[in-house]
ZADO-1210 file (C-alpha; in nm, 4 decimals, padded with zeros to 6 digits):
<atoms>
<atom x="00.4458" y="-01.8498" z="00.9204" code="UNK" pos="1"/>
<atom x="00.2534" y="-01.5846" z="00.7776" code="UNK" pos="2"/>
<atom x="00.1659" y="-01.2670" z="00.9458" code="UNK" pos="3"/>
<atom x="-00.1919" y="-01.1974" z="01.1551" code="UNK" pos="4"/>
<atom x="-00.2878" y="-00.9204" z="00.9439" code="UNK" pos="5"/>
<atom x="-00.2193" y="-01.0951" z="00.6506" code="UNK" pos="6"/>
<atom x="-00.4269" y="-01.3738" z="00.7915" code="UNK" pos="7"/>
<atom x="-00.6996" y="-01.1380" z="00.8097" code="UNK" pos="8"/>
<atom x="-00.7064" y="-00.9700" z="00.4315" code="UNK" pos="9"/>
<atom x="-00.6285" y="-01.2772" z="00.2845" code="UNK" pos="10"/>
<atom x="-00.9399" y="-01.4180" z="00.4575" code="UNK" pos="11"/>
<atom x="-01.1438" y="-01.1256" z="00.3975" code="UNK" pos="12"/>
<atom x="-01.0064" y="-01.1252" z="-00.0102" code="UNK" pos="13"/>
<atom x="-00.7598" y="-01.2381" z="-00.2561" code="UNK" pos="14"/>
<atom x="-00.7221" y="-01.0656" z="-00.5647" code="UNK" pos="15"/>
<atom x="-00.4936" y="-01.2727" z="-00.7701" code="UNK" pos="16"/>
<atom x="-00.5091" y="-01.2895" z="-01.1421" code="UNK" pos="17"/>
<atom x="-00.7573" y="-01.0326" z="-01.1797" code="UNK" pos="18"/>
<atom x="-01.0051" y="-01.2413" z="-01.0200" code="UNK" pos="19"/>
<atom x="-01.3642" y="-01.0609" z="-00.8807" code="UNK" pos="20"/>
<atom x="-01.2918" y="-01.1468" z="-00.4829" code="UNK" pos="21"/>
<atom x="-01.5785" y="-01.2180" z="-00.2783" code="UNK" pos="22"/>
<atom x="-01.7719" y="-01.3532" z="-00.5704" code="UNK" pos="23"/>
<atom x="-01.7552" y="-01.6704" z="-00.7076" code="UNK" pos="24"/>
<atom x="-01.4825" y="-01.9114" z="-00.7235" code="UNK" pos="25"/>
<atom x="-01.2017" y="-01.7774" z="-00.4473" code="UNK" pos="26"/>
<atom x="-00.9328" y="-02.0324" z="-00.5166" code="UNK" pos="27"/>
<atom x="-00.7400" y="-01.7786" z="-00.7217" code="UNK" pos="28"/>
<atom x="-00.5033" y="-02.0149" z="-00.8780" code="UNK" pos="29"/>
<atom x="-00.2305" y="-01.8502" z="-01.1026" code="UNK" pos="30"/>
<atom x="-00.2092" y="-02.0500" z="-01.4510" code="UNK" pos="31"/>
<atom x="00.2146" y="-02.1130" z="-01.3489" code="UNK" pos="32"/>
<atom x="00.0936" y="-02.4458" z="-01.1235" code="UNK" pos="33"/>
<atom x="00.4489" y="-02.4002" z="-00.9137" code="UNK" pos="34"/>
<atom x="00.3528" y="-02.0485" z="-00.8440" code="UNK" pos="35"/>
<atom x="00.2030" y="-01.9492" z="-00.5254" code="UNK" pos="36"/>
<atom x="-00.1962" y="-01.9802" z="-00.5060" code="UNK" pos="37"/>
<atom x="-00.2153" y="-01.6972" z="-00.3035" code="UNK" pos="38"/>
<atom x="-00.1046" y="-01.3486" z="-00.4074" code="UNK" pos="39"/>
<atom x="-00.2491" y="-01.0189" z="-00.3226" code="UNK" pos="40"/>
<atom x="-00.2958" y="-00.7271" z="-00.5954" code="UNK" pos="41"/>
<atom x="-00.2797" y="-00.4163" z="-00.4207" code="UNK" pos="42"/>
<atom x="-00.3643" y="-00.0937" z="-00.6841" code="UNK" pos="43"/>
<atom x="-00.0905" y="00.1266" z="-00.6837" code="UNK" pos="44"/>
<atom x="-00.1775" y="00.4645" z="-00.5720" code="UNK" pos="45"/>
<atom x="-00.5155" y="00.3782" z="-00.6433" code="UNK" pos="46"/>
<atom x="-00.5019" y="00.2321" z="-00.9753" code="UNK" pos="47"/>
<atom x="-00.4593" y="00.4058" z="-01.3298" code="UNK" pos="48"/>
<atom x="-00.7606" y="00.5090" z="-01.4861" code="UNK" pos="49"/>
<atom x="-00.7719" y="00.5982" z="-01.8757" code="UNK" pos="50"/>
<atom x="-00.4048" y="00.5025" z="-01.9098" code="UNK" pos="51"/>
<atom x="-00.3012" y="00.7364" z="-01.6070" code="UNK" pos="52"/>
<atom x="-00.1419" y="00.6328" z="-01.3261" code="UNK" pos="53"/>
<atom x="-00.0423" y="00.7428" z="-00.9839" code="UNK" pos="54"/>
<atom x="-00.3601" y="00.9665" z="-00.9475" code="UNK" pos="55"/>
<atom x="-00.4477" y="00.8550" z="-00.6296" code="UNK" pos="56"/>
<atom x="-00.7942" y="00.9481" z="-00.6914" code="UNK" pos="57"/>
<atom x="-01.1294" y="00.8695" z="-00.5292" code="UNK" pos="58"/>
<atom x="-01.3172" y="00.7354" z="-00.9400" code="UNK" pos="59"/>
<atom x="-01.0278" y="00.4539" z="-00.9272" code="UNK" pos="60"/>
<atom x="-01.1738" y="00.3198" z="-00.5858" code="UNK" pos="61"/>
<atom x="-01.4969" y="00.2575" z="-00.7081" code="UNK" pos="62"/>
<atom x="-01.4225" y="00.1337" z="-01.0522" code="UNK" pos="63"/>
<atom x="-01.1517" y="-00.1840" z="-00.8746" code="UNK" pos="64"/>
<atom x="-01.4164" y="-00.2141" z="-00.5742" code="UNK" pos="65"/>
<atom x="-01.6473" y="-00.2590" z="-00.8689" code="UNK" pos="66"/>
<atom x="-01.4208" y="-00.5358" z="-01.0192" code="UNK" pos="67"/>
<atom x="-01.3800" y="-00.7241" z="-00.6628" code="UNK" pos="68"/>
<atom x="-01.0196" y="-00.5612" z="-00.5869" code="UNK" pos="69"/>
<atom x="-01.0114" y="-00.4839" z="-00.2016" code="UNK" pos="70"/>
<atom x="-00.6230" y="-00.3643" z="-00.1568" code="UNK" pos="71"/>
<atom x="-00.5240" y="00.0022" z="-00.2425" code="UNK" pos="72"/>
<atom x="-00.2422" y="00.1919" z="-00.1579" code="UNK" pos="73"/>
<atom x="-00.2605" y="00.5806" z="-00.1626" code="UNK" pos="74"/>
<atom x="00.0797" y="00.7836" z="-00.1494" code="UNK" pos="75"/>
<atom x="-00.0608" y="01.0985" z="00.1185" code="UNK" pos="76"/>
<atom x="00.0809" y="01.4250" z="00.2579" code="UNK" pos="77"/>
<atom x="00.0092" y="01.6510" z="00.4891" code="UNK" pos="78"/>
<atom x="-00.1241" y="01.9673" z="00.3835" code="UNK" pos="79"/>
<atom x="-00.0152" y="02.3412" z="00.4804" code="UNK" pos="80"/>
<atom x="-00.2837" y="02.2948" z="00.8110" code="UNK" pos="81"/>
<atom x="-00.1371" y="01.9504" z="00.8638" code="UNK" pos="82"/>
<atom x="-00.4560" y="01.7286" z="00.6742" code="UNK" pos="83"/>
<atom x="-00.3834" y="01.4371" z="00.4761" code="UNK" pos="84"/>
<atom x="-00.4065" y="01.5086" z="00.1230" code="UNK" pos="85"/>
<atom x="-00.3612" y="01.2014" z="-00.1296" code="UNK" pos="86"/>
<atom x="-00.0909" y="01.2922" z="-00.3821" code="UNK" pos="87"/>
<atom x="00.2120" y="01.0972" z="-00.5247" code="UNK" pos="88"/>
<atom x="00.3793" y="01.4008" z="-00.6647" code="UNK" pos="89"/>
<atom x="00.1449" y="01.6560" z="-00.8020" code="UNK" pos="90"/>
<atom x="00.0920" y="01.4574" z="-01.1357" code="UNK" pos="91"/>
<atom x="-00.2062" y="01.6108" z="-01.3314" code="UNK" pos="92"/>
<atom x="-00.1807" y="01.8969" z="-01.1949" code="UNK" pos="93"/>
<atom x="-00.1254" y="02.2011" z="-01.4173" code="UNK" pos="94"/>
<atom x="00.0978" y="02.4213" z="-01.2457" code="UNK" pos="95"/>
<atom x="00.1289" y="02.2375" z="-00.9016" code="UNK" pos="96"/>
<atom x="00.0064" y="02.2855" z="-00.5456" code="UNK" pos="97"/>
<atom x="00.2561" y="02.2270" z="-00.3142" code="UNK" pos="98"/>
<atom x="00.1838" y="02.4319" z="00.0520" code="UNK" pos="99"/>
<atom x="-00.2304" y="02.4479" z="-00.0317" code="UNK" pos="100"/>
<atom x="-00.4330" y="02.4280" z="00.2692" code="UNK" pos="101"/>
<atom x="-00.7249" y="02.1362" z="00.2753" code="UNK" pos="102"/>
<atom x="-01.0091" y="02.3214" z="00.1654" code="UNK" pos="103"/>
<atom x="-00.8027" y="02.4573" z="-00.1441" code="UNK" pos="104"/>
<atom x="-00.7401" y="02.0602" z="-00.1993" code="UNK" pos="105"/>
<atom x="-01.0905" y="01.9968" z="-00.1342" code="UNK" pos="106"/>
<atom x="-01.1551" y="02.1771" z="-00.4800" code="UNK" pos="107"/>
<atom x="-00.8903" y="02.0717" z="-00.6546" code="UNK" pos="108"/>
<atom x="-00.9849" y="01.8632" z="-01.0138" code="UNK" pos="109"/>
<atom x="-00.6689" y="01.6592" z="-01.1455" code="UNK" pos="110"/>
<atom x="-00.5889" y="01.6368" z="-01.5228" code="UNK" pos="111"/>
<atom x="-00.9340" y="01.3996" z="-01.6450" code="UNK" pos="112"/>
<atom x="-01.1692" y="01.5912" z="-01.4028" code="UNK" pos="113"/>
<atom x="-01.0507" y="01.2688" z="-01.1019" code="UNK" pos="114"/>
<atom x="-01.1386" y="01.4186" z="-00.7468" code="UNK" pos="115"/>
<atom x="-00.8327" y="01.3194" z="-00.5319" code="UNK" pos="116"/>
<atom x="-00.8267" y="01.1051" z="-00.2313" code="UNK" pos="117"/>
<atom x="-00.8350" y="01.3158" z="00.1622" code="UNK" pos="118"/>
<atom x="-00.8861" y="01.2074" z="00.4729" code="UNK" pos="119"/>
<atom x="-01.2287" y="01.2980" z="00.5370" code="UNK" pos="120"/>
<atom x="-01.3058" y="01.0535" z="00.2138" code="UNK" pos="121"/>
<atom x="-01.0450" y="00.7687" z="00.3344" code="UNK" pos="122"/>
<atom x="-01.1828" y="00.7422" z="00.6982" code="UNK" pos="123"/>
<atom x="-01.5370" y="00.7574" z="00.5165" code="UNK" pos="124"/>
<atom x="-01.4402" y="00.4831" z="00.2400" code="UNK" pos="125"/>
<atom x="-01.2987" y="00.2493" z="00.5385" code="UNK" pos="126"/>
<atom x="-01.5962" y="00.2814" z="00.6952" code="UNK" pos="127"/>
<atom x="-01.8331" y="00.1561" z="00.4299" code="UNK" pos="128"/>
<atom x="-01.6745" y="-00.0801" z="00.3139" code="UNK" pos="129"/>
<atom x="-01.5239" y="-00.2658" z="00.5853" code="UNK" pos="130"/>
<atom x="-01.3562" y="-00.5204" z="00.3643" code="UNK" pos="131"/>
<atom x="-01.0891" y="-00.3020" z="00.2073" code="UNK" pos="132"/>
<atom x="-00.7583" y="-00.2524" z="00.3356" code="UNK" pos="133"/>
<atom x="-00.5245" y="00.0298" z="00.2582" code="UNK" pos="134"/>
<atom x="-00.1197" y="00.0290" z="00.2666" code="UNK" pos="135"/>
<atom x="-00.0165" y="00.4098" z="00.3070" code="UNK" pos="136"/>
<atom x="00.2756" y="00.5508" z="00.1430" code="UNK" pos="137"/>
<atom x="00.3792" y="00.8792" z="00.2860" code="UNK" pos="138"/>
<atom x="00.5282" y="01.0921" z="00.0753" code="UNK" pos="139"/>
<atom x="00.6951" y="01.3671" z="00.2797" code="UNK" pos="140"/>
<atom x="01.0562" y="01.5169" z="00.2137" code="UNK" pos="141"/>
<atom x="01.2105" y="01.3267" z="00.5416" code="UNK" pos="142"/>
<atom x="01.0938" y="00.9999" z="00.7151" code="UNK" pos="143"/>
<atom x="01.0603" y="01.1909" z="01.0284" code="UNK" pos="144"/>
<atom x="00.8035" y="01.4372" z="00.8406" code="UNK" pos="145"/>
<atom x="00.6818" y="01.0815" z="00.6873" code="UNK" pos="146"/>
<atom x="00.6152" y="00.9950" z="01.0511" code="UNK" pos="147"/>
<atom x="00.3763" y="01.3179" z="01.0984" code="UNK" pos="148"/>
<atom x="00.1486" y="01.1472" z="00.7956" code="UNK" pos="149"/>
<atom x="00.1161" y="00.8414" z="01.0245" code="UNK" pos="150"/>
<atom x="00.0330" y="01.0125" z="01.3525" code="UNK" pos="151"/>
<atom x="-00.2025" y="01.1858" z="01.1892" code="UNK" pos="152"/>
<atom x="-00.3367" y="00.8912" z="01.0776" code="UNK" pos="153"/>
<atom x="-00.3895" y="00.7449" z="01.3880" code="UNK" pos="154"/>
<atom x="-00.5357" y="01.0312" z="01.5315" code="UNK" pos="155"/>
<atom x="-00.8526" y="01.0168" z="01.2386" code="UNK" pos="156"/>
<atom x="-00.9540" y="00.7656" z="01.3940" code="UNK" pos="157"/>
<atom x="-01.0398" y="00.9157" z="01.7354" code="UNK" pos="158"/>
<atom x="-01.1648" y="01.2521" z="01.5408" code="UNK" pos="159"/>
<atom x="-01.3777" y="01.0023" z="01.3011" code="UNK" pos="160"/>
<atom x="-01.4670" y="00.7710" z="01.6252" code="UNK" pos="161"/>
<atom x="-01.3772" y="00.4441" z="01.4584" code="UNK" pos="162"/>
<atom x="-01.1047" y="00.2263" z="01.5268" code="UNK" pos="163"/>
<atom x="-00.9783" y="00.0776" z="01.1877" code="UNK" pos="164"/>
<atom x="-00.6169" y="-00.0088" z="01.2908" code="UNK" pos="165"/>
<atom x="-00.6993" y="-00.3609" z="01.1448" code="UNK" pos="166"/>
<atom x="-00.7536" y="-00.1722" z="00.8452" code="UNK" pos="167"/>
<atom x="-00.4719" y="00.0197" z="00.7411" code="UNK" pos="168"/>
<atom x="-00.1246" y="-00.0930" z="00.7147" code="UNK" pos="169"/>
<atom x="00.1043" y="00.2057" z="00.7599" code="UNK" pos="170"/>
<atom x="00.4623" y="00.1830" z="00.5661" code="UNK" pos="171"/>
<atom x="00.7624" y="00.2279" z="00.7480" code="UNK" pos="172"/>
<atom x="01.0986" y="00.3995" z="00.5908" code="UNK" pos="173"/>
<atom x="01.3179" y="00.4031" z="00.8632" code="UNK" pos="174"/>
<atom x="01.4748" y="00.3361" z="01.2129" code="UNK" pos="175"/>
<atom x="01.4036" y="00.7126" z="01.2855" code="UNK" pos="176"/>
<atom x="01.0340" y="00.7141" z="01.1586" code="UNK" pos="177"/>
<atom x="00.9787" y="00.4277" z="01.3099" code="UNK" pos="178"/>
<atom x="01.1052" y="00.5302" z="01.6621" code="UNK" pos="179"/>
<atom x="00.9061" y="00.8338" z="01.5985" code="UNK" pos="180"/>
<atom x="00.5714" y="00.6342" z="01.5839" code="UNK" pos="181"/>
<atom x="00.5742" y="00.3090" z="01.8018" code="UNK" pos="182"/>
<atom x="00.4757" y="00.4528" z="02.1154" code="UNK" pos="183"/>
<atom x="00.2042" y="00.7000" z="01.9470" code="UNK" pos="184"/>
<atom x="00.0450" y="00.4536" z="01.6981" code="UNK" pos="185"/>
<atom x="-00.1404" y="00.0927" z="01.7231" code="UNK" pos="186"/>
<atom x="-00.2145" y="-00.0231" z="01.4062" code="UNK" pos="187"/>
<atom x="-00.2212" y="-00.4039" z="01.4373" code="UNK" pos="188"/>
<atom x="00.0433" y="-00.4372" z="01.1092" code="UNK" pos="189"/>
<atom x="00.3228" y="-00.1799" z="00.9877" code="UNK" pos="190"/>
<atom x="00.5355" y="-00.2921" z="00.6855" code="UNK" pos="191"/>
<atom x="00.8802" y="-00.2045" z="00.6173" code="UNK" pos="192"/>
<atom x="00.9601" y="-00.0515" z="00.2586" code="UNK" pos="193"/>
<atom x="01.3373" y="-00.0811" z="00.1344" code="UNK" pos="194"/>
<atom x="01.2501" y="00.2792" z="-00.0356" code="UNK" pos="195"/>
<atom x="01.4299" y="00.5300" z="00.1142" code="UNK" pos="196"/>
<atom x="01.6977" y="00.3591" z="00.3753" code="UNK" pos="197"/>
<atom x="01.9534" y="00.0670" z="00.2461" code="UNK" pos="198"/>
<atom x="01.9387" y="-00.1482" z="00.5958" code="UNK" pos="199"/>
<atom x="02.1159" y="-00.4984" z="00.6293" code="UNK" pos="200"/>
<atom x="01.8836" y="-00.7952" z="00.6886" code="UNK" pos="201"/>
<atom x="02.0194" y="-00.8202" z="01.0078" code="UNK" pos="202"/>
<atom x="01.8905" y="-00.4197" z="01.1372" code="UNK" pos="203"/>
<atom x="01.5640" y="-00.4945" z="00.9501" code="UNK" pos="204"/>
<atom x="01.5602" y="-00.7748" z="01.1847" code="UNK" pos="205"/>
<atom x="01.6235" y="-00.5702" z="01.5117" code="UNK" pos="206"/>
<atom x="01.4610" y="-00.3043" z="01.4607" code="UNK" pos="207"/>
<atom x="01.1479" y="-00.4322" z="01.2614" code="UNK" pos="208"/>
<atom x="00.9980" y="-00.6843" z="01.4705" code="UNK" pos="209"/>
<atom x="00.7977" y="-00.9376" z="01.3283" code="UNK" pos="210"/>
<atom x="00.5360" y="-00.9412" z="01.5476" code="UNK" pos="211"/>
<atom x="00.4307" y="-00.5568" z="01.4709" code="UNK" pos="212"/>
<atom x="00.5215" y="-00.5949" z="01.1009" code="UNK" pos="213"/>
<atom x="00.3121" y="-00.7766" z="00.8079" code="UNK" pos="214"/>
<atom x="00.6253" y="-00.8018" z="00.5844" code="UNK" pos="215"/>
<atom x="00.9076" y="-00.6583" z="00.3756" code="UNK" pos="216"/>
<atom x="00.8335" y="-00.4337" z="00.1128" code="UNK" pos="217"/>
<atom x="01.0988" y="-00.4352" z="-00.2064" code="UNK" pos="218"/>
<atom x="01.1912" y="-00.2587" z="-00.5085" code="UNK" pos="219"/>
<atom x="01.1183" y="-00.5187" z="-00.8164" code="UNK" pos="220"/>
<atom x="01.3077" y="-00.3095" z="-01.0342" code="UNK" pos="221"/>
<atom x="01.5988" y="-00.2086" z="-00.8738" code="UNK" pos="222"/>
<atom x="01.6438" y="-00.5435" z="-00.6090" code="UNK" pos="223"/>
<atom x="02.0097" y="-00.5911" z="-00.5657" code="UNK" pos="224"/>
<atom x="02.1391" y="-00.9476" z="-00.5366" code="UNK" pos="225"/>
<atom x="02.1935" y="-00.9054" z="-00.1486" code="UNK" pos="226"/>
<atom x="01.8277" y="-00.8433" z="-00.0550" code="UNK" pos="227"/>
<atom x="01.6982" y="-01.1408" z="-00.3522" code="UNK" pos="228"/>
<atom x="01.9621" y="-01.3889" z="-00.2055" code="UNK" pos="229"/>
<atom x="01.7999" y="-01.2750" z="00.1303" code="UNK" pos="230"/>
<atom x="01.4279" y="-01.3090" z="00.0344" code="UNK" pos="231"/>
<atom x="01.3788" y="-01.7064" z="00.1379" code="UNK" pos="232"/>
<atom x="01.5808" y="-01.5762" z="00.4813" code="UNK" pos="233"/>
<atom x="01.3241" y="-01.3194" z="00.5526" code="UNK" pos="234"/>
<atom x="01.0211" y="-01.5310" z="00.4348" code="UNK" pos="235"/>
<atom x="01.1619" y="-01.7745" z="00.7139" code="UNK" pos="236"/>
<atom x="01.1723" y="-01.5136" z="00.9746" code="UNK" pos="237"/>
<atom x="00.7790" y="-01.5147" z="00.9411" code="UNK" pos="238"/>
<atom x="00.7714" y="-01.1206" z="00.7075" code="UNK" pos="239"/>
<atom x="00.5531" y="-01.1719" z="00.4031" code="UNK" pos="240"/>
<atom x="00.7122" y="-01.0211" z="00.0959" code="UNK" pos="241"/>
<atom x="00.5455" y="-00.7115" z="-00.0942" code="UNK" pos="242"/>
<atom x="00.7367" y="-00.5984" z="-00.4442" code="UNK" pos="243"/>
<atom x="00.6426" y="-00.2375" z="-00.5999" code="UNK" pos="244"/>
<atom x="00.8006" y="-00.0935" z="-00.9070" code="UNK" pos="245"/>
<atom x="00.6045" y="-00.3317" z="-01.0871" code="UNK" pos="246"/>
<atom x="00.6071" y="-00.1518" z="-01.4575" code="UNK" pos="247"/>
<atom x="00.4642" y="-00.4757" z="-01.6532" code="UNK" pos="248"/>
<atom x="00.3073" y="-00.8346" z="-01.6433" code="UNK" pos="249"/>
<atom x="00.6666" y="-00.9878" z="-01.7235" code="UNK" pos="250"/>
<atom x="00.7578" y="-00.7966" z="-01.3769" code="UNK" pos="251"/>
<atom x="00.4749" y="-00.9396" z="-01.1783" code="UNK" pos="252"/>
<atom x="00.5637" y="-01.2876" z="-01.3067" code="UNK" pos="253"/>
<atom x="00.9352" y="-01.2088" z="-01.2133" code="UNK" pos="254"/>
<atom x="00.8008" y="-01.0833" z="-00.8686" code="UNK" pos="255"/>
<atom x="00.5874" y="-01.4455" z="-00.8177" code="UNK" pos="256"/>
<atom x="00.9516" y="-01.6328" z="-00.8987" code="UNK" pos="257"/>
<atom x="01.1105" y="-01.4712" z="-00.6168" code="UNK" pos="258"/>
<atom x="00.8403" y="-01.5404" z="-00.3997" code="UNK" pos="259"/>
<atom x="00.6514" y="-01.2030" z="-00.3771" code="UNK" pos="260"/>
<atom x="00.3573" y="-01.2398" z="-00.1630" code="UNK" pos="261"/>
<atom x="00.2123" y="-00.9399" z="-00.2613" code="UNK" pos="262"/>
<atom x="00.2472" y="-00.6967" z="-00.5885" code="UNK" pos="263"/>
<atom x="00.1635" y="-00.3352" z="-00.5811" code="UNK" pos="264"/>
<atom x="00.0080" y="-00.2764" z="-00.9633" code="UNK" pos="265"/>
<atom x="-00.1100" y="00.0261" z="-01.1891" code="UNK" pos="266"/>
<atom x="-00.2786" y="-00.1908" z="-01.3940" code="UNK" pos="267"/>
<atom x="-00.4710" y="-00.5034" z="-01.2837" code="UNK" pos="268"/>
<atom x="-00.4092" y="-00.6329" z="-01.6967" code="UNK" pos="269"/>
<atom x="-00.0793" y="-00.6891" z="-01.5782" code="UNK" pos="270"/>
<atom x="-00.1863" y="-00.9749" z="-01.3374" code="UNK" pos="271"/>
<atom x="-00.1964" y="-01.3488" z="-01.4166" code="UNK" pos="272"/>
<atom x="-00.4923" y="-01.5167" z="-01.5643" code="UNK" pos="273"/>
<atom x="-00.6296" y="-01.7799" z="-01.4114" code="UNK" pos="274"/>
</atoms>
């Protein structure tokens, strides 16, 4: 059974294969005919641009919106005034910035001349174009700091006077991050990433519930043979099944086998053709 939210992007968009959604033929058929039709590309921090990846920058939005791509995920912080500041960790960045207030991030230029993603631009981006969705990756020293990224999240929303929990799909690290946020968020879909905690299927099925989270997010290239043997299990428990540390099209293939319903990707040439 799958998920609400995922209900709701796949009906807004698929992008599978590389395919333009929202224009012209949507039935996004993968060329492997026992592969799933349905598989959602979601650009990795952003999408590389000019060979570089993990820039998390606001030029890679508009050149996948241009292509029909509608899922991005952005790896954020909080700044040294507690702002959300879109950076994986400091890549392109000359000397590096950790501590800098907003406004000094507000200026900042990466590597290329890319303007980085904030909230100000996020909140704005959501807003005008209401058929993207975002997965956000904190990327704070602790899960409980990770937790502060989410709350302040949430709050946007009620600074920005917009409600866009449909929108945004927070990921969760932990037990302790996610006790930190349940009562103090509402976003419609959280999904749990096996990135930073090593949980057995059975505490990701306690303390995860399915009907507050999309899915199951996994590590492609490190997957252990408990959580792959485990993959059909969860799938039956109703969590859809996102894969990251995709590093090539032979991944994303690999990632389809074990029944990946979504792939996080740099590159969008790594996808299927249709």
């Amino acid at each position: 059974m799958r998920k609400k939210i995922l209900n709701f992007i796949l009906a807004v968009c698929v992008c599978a294969a590389g395919s333009a959604c929202g224009q012209g033929d949507t039935s996004n058929e993968l060329s492997d005919k026992n592969a799933p039709t349905e598989l959602i590309a979601i650009l990795h921090a952003g999408g590389e641009l000019d060979g570089k990846s993990l820039l998390n920058c606001q030029e890679a939005f508009y050149a996948y919106y241009e292509k029909g791509y509608r899922f991005f995920e952005y790896d954020l912080k909080l700044s040294a005034d507690g702002k959300l500041i879109g950076t994986h960790s400091w890549e392109y960045l000359a000397d590096g910035y950790d501590g800098m207030d907003y406004q000094e991030f507000l200026s900042l230029r990466l590597d290329g001349g890319y303007t980085p993603v904030n909230e100000d631009w996020l909140l704005d981006t959501l807003k005008t174009y209401p058929d993207v969705t975002v997965i956000v990756d904190a990327k704070m020293s602790t899960t409980l700091q990770d937790a502060e990224v989410i709350k302040r999240l949430h709050d946007l929303q009620a600074i920005h006077g917009v409600d866009l929990t449909t929108r945004i799909i927070p990921e969760v690290f932990s037990v302790e991050m996610w006790d930190a946020i349940k009562e103090e968020t509402s976003f419609s879909q959280y999904l749990f990433s096996r990135y930073k905690e090593y949980y057995s299927i059975g505490t990701i099925e306690q303390s995860f519930p399915t009907d507050k989270f999309v899915g199951v997010a996994l590590p492609y290239d490190y997957l252990d043979g408990y959580y792959k043997e485990n993959i059909p299990y969860l799938k039956g428990l109703g969590y859809s099944i996102f894969m990251f540390g995709i590093n090539g099209a032979e991944d994303v293939g690999g990632a389809i086998d074990l029944g990946a319903d979504a792939v996080y990707v740099d590159s969008v040439e790594w996808l299927p053709t249709p």
